[in-house]
Backbone as numpy.savetxt, mean C-alpha at the origin, in Angstrom:
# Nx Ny Nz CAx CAy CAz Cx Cy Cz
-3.91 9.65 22.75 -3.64 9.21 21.40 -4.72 8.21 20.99
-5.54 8.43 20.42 -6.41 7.96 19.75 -5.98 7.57 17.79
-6.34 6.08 17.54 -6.09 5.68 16.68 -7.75 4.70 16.14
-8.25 5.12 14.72 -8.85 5.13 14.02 -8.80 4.33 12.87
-9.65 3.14 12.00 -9.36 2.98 11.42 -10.66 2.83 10.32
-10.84 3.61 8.87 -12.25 3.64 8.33 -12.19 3.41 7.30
-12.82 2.62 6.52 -13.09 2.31 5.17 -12.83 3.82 4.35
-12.68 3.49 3.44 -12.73 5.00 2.49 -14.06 4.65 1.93
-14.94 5.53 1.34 -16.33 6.16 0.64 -15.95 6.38 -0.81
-16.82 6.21 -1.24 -16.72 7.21 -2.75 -16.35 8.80 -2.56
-16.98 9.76 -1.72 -16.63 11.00 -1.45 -15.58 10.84 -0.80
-14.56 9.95 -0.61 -13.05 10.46 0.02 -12.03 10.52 -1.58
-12.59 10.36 -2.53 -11.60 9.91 -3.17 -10.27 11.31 -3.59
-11.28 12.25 -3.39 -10.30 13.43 -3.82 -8.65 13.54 -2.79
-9.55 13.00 -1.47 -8.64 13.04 -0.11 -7.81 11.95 -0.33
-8.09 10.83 -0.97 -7.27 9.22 -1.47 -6.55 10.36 -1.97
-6.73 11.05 -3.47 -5.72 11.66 -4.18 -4.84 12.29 -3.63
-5.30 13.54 -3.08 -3.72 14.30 -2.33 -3.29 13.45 -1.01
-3.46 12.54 -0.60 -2.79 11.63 0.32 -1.45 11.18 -0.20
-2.02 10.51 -1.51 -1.08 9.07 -2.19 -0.46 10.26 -2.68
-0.37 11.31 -3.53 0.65 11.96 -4.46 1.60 12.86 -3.08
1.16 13.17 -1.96 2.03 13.63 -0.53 2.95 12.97 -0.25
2.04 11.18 0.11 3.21 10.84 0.99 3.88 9.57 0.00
3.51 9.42 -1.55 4.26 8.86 -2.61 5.77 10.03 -3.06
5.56 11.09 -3.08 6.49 12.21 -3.11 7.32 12.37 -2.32
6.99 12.68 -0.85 7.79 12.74 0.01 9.04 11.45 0.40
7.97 10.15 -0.12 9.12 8.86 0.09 9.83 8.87 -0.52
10.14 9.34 -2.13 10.71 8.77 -3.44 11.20 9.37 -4.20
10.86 10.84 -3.59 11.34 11.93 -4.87 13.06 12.41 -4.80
13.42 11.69 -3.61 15.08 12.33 -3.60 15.78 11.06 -4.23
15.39 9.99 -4.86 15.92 8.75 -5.32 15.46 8.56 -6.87
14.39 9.38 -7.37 14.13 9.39 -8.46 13.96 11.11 -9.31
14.47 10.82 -10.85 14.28 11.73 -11.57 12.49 12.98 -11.44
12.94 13.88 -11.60 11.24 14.49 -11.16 10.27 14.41 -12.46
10.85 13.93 -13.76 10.28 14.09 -14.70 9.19 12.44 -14.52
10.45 11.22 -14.00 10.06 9.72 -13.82 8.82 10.09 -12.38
9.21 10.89 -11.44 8.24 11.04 -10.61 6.92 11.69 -11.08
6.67 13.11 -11.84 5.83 13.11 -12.23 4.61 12.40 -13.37
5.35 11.54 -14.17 4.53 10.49 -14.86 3.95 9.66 -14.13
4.53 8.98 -13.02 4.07 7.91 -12.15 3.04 8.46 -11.24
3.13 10.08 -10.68 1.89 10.51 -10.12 0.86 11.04 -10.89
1.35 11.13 -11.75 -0.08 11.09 -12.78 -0.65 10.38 -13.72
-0.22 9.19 -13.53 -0.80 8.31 -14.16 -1.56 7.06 -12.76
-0.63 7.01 -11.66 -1.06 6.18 -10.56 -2.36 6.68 -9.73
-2.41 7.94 -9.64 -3.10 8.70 -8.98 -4.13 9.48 -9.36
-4.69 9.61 -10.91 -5.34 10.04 -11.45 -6.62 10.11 -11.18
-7.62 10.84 -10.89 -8.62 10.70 -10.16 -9.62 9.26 -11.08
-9.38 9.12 -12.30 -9.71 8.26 -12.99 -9.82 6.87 -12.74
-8.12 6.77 -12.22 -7.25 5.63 -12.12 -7.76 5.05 -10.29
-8.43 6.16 -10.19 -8.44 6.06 -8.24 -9.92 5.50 -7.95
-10.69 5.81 -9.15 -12.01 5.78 -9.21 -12.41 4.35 -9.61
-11.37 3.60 -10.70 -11.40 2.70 -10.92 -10.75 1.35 -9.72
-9.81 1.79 -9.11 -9.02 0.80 -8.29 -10.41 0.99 -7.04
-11.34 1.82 -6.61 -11.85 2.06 -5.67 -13.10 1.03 -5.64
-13.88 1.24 -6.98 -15.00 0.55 -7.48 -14.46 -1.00 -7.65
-13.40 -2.13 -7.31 -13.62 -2.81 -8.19 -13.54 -3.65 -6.71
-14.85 -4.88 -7.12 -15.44 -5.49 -5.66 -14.15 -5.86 -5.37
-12.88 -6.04 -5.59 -12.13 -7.22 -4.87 -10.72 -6.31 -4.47
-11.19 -5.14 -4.03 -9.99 -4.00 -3.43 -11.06 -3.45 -2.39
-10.23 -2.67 -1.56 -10.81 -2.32 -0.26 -9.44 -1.08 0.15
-9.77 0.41 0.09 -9.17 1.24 0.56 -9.61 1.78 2.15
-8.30 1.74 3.13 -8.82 2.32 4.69 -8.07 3.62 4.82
-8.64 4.35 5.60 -8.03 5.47 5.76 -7.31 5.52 7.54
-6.22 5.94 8.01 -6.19 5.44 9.53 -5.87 7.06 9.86
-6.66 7.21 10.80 -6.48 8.68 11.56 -5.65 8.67 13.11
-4.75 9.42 13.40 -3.84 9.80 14.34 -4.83 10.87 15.20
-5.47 10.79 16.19 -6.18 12.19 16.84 -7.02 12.73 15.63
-7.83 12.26 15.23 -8.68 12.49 14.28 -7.98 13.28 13.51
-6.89 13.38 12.71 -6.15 13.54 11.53 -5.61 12.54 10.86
-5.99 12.43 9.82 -5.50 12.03 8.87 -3.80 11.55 8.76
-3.82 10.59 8.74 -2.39 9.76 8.91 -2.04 8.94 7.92
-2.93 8.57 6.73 -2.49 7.59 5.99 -3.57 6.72 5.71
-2.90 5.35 4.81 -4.28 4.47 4.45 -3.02 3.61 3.67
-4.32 2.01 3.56 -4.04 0.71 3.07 -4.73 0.66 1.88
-4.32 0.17 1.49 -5.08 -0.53 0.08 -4.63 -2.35 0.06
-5.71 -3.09 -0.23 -5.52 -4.59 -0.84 -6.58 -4.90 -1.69
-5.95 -5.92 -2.04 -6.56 -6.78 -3.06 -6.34 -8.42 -2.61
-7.77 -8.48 -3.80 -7.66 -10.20 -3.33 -7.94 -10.58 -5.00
-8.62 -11.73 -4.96 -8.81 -12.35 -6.33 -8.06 -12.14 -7.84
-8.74 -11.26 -8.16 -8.21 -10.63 -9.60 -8.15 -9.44 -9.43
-8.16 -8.89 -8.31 -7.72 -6.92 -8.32 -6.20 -7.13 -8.07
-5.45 -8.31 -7.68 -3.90 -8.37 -7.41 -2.91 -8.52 -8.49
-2.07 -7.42 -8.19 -1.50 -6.77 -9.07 -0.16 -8.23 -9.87
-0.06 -9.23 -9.28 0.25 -10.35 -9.45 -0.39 -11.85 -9.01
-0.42 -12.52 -10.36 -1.29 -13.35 -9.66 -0.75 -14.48 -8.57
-1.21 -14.34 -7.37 -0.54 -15.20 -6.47 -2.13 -16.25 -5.78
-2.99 -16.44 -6.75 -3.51 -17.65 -5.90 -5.19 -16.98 -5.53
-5.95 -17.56 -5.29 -7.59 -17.21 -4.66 -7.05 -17.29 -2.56
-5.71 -18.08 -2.44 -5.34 -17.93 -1.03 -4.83 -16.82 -0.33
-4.77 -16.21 -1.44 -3.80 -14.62 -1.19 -4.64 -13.22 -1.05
-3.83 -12.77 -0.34 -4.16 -10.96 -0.14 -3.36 -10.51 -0.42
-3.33 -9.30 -1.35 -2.07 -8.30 -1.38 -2.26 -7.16 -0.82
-1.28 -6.45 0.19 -1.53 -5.37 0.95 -0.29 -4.34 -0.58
-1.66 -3.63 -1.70 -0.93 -3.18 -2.50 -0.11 -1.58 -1.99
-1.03 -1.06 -0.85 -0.33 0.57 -0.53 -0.22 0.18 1.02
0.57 0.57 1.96 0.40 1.20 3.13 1.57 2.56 2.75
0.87 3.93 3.04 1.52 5.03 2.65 1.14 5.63 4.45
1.79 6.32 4.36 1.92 7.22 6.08 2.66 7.88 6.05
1.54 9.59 6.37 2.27 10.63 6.02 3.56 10.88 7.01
4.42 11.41 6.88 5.76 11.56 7.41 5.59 12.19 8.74
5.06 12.68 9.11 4.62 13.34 10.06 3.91 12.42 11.38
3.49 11.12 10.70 3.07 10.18 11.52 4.16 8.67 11.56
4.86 9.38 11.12 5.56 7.76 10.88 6.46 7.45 12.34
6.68 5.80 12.33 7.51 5.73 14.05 6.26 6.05 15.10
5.06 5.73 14.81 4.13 6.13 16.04 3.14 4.56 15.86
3.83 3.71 15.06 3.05 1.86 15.13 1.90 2.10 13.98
1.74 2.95 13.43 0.41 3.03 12.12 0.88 2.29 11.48
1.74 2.02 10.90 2.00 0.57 9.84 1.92 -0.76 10.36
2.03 -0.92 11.84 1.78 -2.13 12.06 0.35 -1.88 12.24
-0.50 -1.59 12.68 -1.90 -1.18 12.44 -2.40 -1.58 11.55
-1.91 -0.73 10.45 -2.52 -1.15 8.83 -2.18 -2.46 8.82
-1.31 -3.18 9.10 -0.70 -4.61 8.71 -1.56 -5.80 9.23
-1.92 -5.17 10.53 -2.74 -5.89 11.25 -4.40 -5.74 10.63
-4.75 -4.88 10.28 -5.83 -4.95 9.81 -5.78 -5.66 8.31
-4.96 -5.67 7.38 -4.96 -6.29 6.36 -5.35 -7.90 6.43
-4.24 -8.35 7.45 -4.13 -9.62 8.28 -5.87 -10.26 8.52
-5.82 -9.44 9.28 -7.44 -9.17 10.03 -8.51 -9.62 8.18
-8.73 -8.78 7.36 -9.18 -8.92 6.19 -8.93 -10.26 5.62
-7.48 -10.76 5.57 -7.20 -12.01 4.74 -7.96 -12.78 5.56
-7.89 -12.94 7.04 -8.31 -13.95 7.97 -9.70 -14.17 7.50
-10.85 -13.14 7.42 -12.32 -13.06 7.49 -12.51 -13.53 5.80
-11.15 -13.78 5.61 -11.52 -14.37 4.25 -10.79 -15.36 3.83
-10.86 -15.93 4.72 -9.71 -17.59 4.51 -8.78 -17.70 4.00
-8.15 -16.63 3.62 -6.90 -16.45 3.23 -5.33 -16.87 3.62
-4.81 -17.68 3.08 -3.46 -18.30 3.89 -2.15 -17.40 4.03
-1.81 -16.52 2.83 -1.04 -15.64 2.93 -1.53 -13.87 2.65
-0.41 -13.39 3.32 -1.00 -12.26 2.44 0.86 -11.55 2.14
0.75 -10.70 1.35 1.86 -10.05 0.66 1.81 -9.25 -0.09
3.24 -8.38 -0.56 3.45 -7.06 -0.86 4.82 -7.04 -1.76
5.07 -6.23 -2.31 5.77 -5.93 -3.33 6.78 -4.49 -2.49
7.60 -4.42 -2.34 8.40 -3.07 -1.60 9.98 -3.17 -2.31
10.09 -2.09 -3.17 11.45 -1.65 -3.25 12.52 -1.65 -2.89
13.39 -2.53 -3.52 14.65 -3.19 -3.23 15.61 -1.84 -2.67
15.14 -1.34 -2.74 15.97 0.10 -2.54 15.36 1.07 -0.99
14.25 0.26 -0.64 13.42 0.94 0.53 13.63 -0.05 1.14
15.22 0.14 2.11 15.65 -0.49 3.23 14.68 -0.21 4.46
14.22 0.52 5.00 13.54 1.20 6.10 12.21 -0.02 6.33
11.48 0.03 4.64 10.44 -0.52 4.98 10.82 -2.30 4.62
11.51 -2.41 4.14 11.80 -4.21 3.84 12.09 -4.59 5.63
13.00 -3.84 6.21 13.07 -4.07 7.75 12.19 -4.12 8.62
10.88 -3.07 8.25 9.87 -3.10 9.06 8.71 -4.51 8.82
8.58 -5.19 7.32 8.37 -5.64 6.93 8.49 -7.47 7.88
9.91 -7.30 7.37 10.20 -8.22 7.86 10.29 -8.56 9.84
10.00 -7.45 10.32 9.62 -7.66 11.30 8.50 -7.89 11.78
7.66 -7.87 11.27 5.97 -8.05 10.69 5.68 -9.60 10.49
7.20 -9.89 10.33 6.48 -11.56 9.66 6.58 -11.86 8.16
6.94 -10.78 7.52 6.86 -11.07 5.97 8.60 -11.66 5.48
8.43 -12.36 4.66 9.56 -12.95 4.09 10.24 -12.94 2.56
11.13 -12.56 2.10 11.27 -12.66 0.76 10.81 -14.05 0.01
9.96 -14.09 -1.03 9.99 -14.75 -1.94 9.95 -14.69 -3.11
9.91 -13.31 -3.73 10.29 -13.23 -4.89 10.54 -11.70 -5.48
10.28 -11.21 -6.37 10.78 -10.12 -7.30 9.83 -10.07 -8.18
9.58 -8.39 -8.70 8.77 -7.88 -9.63 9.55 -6.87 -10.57
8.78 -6.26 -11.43 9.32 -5.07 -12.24 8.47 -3.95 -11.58
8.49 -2.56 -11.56 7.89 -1.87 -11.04 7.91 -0.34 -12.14
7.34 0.03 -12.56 7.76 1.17 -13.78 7.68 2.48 -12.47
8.58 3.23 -12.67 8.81 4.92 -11.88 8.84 5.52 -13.46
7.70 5.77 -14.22 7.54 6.66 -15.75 8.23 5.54 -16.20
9.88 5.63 -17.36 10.38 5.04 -17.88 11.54 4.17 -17.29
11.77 4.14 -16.32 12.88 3.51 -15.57 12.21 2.10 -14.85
12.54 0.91 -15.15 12.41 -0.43 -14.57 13.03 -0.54 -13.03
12.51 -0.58 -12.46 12.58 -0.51 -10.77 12.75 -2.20 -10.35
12.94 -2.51 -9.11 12.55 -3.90 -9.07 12.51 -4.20 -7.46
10.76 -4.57 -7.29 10.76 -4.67 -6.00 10.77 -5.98 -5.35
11.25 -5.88 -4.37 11.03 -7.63 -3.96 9.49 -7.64 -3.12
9.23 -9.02 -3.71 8.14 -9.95 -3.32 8.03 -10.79 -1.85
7.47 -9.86 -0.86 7.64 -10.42 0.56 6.10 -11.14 1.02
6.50 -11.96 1.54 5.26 -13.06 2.12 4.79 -13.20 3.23
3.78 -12.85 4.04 3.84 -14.14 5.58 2.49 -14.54 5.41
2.67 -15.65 5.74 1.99 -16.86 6.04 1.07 -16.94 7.40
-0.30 -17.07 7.36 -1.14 -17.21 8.00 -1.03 -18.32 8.62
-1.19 -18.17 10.37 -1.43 -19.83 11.05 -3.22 -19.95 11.00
């Protein structure tokens, strides 16, 4: 078992695309309307929208491979690419997605650790995430990670107001 972890390129972005609309679908689509699901994958995922979150200096997309397959990827932000403003001390780990097929094999703590890893090389005191009050699975994994509730967001799925909580951990 070999585990991988690589920056994404400009030429991955098509592969960013059918990643995020796979394993965004597979998590969410039995809890939400398909009409609210398809607006949100096409507007989140738009090769447009992917092109822009990719290019902007203060985000950083990884891709993590399982046996040289494809398993998933992170996305963060720091400065002003964060999707809330929490500070020049902060990182936001905005995606860890992992296709279903890899999940329960430690790739999310991986990604977590490498995010970690990122805030550190950048003096960063916290880092944090936004996860769905309704995605028990991952608030648990979360919080076993070290992250802590501190607050709440709005989250749009198309027209329906979602609301995720705001989890934290704190850098020694």
């Amino acid at each position: 078992m070999t585990v991988k972890i690589k920056k994404c390129r400009h030429e991955d972005l098509q592969t960013l695309q059918e990643i995020s609309i796979e394993t965004f679908n597979d998590t969410f689509k039995d809890q939400n309307s398909p009409e609210n699901m398809k607006a949100y994958l096409e507007r989140a995922f738009h090769p447009k929208q992917l092109e822009k979150e990719w290019a902007h200096p203060s985000s950083e997309f990884f891709f993590i491979c399982f046996d040289e397959e494809l398993a998933g990827y992170l996305k963060v932000n720091w400065d002003d690419a964060q999707t809330e403003k929490m500070g020049a001390e902060s990182l936001e780990i905005e995606r860890i997605y992992i296709r279903h097929k890899f999940q329960k094999k430690g790739l999310g703590k991986d990604l977590i650790n490498k995010a970690v890893e990122i805030a550190r090389n950048q003096n960063k005191k916290t880092v944090w995430l936004g996860v769905w009050e309704k995605n028990e699975n991952a608030i648990t994994f979360y919080e076993k990670m070290g992250f802590v509730r501190t607050g709440a967001h709005s989250f749009y799925m198309g027209d329906e107001e979602q609301i995720d909580f705001i989890l934290t951990k704190t850098l020694a």
